[in-house]
C-alpha positions in Angstrom: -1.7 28.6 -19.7 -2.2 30.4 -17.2 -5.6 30.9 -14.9 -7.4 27.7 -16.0 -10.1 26.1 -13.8 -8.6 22.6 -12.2 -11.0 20.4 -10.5 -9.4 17.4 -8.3 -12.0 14.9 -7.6 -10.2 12.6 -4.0 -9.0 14.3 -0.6 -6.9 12.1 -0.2 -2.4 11.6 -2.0 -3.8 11.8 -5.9 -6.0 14.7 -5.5 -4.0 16.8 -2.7 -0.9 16.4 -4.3 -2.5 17.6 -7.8 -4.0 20.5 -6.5 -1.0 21.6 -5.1 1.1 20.5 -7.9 -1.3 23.2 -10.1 -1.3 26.2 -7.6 2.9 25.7 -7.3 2.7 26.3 -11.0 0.3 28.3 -11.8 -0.9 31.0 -8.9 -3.5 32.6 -11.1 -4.8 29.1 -11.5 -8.5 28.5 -9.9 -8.2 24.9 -8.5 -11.2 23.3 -6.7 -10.5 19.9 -4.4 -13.8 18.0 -4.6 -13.9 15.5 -1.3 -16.6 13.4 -0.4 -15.8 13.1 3.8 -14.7 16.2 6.2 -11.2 14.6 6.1 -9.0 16.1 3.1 -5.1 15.1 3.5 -4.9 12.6 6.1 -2.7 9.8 6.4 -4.7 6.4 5.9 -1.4 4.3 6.6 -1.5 5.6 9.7 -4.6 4.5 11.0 -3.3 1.8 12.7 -1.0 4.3 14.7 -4.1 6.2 15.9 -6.0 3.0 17.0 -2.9 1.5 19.1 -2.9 4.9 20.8 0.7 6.0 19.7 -0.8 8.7 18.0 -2.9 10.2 20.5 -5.4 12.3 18.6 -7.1 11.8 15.3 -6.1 15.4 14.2 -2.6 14.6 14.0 -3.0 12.7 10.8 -3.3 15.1 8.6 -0.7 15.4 6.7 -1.9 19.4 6.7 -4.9 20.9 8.1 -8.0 22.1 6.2 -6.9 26.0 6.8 -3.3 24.7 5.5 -4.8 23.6 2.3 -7.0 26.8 1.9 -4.3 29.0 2.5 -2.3 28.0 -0.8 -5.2 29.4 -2.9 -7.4 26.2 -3.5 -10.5 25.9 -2.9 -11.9 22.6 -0.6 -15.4 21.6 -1.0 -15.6 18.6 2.1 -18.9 16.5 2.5 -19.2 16.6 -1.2 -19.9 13.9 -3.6 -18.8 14.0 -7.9 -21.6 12.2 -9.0 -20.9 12.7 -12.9 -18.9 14.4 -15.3 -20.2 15.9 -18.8 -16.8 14.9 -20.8 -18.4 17.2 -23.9 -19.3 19.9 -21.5 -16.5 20.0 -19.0 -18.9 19.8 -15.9 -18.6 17.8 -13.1 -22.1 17.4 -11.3 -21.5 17.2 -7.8 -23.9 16.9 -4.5 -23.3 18.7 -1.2 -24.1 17.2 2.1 -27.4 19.7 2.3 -28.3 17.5 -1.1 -28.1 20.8 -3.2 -26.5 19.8 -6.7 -24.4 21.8 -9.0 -22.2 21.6 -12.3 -18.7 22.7 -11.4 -17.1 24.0 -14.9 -13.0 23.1 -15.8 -10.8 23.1 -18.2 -9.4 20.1 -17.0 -10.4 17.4 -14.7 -8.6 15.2 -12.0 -9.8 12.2 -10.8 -8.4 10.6 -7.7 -11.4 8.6 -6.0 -8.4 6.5 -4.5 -10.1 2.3 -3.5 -12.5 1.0 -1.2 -11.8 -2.0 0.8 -12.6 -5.1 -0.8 -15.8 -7.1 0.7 -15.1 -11.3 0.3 -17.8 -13.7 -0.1 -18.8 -14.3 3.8 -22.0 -14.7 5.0 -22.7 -12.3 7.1 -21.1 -9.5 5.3 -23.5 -8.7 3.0 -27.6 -8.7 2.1 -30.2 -6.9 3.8 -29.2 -8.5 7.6 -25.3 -8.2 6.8 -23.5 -7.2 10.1 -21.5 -3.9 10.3 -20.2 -1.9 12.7 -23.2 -1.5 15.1 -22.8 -5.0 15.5 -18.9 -5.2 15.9 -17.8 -5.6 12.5 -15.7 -3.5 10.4 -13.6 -2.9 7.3 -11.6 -0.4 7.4 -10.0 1.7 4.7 -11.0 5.5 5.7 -11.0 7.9 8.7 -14.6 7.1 8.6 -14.3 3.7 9.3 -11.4 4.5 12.2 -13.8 6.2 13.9 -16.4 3.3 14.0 -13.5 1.1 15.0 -12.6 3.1 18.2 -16.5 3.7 18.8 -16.4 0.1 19.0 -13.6 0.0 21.1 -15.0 2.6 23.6 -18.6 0.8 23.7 -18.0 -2.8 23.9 -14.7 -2.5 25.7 -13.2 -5.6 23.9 -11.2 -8.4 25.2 -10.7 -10.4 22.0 -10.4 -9.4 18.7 -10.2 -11.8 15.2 -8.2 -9.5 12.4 -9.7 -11.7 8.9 -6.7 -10.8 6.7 -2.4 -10.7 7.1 -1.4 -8.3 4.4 -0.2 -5.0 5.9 -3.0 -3.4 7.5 -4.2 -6.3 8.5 -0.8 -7.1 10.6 -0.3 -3.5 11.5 -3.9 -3.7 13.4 -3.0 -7.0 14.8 -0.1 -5.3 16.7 -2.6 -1.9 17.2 -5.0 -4.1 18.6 -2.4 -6.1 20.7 -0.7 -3.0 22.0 -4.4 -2.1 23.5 -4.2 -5.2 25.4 -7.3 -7.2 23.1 -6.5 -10.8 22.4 -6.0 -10.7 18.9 -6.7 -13.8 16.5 -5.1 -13.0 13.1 -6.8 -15.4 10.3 -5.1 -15.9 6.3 -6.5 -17.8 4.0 -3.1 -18.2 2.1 -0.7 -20.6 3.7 1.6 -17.3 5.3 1.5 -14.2 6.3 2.3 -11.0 4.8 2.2 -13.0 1.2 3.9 -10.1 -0.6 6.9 -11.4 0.5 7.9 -15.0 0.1 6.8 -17.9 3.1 9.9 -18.4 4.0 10.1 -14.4 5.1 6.5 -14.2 5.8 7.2 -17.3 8.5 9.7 -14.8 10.4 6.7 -12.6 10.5 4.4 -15.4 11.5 7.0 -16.0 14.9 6.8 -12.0 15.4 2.8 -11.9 15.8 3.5 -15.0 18.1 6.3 -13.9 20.3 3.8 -11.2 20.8 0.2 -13.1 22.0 -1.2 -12.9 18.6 -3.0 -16.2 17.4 -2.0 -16.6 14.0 -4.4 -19.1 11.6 -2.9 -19.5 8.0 -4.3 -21.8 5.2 -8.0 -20.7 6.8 -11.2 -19.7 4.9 -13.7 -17.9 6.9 -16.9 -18.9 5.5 -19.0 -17.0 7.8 -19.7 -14.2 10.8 -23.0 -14.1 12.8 -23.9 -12.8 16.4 -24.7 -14.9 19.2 -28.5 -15.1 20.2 -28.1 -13.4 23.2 -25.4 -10.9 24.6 -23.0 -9.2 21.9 -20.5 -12.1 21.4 -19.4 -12.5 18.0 -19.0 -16.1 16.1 -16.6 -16.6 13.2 -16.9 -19.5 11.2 -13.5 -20.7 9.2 -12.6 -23.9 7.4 -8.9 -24.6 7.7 -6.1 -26.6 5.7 -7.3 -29.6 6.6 -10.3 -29.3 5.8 -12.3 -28.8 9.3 -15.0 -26.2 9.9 -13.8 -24.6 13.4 -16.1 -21.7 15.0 -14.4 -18.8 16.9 -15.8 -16.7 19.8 -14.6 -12.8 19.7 -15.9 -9.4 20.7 -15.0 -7.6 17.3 -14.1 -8.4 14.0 -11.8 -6.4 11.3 -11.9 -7.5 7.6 -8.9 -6.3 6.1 -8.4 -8.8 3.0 -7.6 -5.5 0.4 -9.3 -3.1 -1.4 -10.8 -2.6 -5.0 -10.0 0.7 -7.2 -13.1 2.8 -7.4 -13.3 3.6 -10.9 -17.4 4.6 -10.5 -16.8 8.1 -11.7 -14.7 7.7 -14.3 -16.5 4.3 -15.6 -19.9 5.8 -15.8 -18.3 8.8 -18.1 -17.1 6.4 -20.4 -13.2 6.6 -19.3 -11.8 2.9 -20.3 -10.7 0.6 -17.7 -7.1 -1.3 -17.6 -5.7 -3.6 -15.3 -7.6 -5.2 -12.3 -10.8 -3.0 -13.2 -8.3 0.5 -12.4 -8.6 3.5 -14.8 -6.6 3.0 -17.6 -4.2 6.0 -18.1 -0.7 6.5 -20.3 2.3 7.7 -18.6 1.3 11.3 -18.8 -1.8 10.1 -16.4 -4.4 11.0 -19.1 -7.4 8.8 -19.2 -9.2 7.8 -22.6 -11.5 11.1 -21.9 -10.3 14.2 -23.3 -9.8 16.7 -20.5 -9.5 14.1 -17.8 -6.5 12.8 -15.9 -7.0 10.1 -13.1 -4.1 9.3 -10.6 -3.2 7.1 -7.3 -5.3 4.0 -6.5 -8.1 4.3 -8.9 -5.6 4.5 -11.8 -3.2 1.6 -13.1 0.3 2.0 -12.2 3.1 1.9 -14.7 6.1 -1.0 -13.5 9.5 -0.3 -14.5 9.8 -4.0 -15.1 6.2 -5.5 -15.8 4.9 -2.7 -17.7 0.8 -1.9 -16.9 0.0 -3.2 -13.2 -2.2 -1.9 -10.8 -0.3 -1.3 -7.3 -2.0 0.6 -4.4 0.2 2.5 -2.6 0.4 6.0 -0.8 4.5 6.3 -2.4 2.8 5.9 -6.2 -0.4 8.2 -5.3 1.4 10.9 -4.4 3.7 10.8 -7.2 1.2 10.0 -9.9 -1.2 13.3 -8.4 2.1 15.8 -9.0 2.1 14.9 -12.8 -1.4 14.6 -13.3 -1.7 18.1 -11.8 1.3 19.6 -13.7 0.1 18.2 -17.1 -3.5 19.4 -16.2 -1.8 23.1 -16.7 -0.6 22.1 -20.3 3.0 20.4 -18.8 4.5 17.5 -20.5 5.9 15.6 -17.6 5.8 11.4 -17.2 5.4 9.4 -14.4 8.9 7.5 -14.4 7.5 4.2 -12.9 6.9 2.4 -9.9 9.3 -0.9 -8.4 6.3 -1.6 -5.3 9.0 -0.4 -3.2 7.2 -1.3 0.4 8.2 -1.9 3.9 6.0 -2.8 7.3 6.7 -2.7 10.8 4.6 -5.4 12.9 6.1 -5.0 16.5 10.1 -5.6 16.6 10.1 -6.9 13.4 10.6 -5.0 9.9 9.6 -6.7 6.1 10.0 -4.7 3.2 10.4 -5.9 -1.2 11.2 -4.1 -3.9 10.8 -4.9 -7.4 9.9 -8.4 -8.7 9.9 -12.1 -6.4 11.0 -15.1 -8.1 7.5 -16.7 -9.5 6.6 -12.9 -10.6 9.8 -12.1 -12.5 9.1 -15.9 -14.6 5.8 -14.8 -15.3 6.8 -11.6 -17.0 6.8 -11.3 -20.7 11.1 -11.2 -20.7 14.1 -12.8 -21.6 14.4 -13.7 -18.2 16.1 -16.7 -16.5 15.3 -15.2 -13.1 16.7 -17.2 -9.6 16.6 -16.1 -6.2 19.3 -16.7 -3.4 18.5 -16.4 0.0 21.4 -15.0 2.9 21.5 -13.6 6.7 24.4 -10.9 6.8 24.7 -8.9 10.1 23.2 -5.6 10.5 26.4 -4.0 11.6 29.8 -5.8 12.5 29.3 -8.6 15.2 32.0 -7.3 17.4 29.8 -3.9 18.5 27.2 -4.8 20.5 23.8 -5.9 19.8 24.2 -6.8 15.8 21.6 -9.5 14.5 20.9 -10.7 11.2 19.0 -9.4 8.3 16.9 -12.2 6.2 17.6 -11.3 3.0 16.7 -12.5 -0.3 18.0 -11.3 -3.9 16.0 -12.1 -7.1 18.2 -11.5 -10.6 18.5 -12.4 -13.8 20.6 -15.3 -14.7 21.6 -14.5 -18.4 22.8 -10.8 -18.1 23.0 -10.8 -14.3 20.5 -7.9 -14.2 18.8 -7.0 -10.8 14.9 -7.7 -10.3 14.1 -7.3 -7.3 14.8 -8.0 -3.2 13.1 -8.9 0.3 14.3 -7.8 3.9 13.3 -8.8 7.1 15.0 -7.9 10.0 15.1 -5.7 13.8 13.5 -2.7 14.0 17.0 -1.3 14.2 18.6 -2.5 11.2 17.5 0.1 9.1 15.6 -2.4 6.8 14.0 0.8 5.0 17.4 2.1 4.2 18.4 -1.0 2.6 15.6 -1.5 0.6 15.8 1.9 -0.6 19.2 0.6 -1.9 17.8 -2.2 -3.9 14.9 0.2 -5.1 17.6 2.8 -6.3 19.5 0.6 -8.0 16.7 -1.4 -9.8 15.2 2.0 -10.9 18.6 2.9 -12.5 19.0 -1.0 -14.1 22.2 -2.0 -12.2 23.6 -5.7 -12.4 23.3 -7.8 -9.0 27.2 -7.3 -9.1 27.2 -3.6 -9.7 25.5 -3.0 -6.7 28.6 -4.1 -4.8 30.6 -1.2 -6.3 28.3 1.4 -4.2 30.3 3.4 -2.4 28.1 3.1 0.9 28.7 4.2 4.2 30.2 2.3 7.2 30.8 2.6 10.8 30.9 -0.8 12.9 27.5 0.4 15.2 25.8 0.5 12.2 27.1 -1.8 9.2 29.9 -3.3 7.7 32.6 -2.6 5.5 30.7 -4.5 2.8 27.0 -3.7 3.1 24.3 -6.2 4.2 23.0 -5.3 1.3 26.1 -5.9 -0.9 26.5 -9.2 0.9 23.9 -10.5 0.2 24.3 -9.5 -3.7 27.2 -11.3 -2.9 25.6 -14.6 -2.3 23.5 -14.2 -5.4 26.9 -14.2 -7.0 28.1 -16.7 -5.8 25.2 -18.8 -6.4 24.6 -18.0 -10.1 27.9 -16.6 -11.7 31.1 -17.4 -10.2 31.1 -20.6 -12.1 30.4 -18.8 -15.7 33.1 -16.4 -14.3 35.2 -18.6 -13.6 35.2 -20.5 -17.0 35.7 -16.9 -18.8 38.9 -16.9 -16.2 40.2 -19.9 -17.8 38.9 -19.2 -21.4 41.0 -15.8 -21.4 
């Protein structure tokens, strides 16, 4: 149908990649991005990048500029907040940064408010004397925030730094941080780092952070963060695995322990809410309101293998905001599912999963007799120079031999992403842990092996879990 009225509500994957998802299609369509900062398509992964200084200018995160944008045919609306939608109506109320309201009329509505970082129960970090970034202390989820971080930075001129959190941004700021030459203190309350992989992966992370001046506390609960009487020192109080109260002098604090789905929008319409409080939508991205779609952080996430999840992630967003904006013109396309494909660099060192870990794949609602073999094949073949090994570990099904999922760490040169995108591949298409050693990959001894890393370590699993059935099937025959 041509020429409807498209409102995206989030400058950010979702929204973006909606709006231009509806103007591809539909040139005669009037589509209208709705975005609460003066920072429409920028890259929030790549914060950290900007704050280490190996992205020199804020500018250059955005993925395209404002006049980019405007010059497909959409309309941009920055410093402008959705503060309701009339579902019966089809009018979104929204607020400009003058305070001037108005009802923006569509024919369909896309809502892509994205998450907000996640505030934990220290003292200090909330009520009416909570400390923020005036006093030193940030989270950090949006440009907004980067540019209170680097304020910081610029004002109190740092020498230490305590990073409350080890997931990916929190590690990937550890090593920003780091590469600024602050003494950084990284504190977990789990007992590893980078728990979206398993410890024994997430302790080769731990060394990394090490090797590199970074203070790394696991098994810690910070408890509390207060100022010093005098001067601008910073205390952080933490409790750690065994059981002593410890408190920690710094110049700046970063609390990067996750983020929430902001479903506020959406919620106060009425739109019903799924999985870890995120907007519940089918696999067509439509929401329980008539009219409205919802898509990338604020929405669930449909798993190839669980089902209903909720997974933030930039890879998903962008995705999820193409369909939502195609099937706002009347299209009847699906999202096909996520895997949680990810991958993280924290200085030499690169971690990256796919699909489902052990524990995760018994918890599932399947037929599953899942087991998980761990192996260290080469990068490339040992006789060429400078070949080191990838930490690899394989999760599959032990009854039908079925794939569920992988882990890599490795170098920075070992093409780690390549090789996850392997696993990804074939658990998208449902391949066997044996099948995917009848890939016809590529090989040259600089940079692999005539049987993949990956297919090695596939290999293992194997070994581990089905030669002996195999075998007795050998003998059977």
């Amino acid at each position: 149908m041509a020429g409807k009225r498209i409102i995206a509500v989030g400058g950010s994957d979702a929204g973006i990649s909606a709006a231009l998802r509806a103007r591809e299609l539909d040139p005669e369509s009037e589509v209208t991005v709705v975005v609460a900062d003066a920072y429409p398509n920028f890259s929030i992964c790549g914060i950290p990048y900007y704050v280490s200084g190996e992205v020199e200018h804020w500018s250059n995160l955005a993925h395209r500029t404002l006049a980019d944008l405007k010059a497909t045919g959409m309309e941009v609306r920055t410093e402008t907040l959705a503060t309701g939608i009339d579902v019966a109506g089809r009018r979104l109320a929204v607020r400009g940064a003058d305070g001037r309201t108005e009802e923006l009329p569509y024919d369909a509505l896309i809502v892509g408010t994205g998450a907000v970082s996640a505030r934990p129960p220290i003292e200090g970090l909330s009520g009416p004397d909570a400390l923020g970034p005036a006093d030193g202390v940030h989270l950090l989820h949006s440009m907004g925030d980067t540019f209170e971080v680097m304020q910081s930075i610029a004002e109190r001129r740092p020498t230490s730094a305590v990073v409350i959190g080890a997931g990916y941004i929190g590690l990937e700021m550890a090593e920003a941080l780091t590469t600024r030459g602050i003494q950084v203190t990284q504190i977990e309350a789990l007992p590893e780092v980078l728990p979206t992989v398993d410890s024994e992966l997430g302790a080769l992370v731990h060394t990394e952070l090490e090797a590199h001046g970074v203070e790394v506390v696991t098994g810690t609960q910070v408890s509390a963060i207060s100022r010093a009487l005098s001067g601008e020192v910073l205390h952080v109080r933490a409790t750690g695995p065994d059981g002593k109260t410890f408190t920690r002098g710094t110049d700046l604090v970063l609390v990067v322990v996750g983020v929430r789905p902001d479903t506020a929008l959406a919620a106060s319409a009425g739109a019903e809410l799924g999985v870890k409080g995120a907007i519940e939508v089918d696999e067509y991205m439509r929401t329980s309101l008539p009219g409205v779609y919802a898509a990338g952080d604020c929405a669930v996430t449909h798993h190839r293998l669980l089902g209903k999840t909720w997974l933030p992630l930039g890879t998903t967003a962008h995705k999820q905001g193409r369909i939502a904006g195609e099937n706002a013109l009347g299209g009847r396309r699906w999202f096909a599912g996520s895997l949680g494909t990810q991958v993280v660099k924290v200085f030499d060192l690169v971690a990256a999963r796919t699909g489902l870990r052990d524990h995760e794949a018994a918890a599932a609602d399947r037929d599953w007799v899942p087991a998980t073999t761990a192996s260290r094949p080469d990068d490339h073949k040992a006789y060429y120079p400078g070949a080191s090994p990838i930490a690899i570990r394989v999760t599959g099904d032990t009854g039908s031999g079925l794939l569920l999922g992988a882990q890599l760490v490795g170098r920075r040169g070992a093409e780690i992403s390549k090789r996850v995108d392997t696993y990804a591949t074939a658990l998208f298409h449902g391949m066997t842990v044996d099948a995917v050693g009848d890939l016809d990959l590529s090989y040259t001894p600089p940079l692999g092996s005539p049987w993949d890393a990956v297919q090695m370590a596939t290999h293992a699993w194997e070994n581990a879990h089905l030669l002996h059935a195999h075998r007795a099937g050998l003998h059977r025959s």
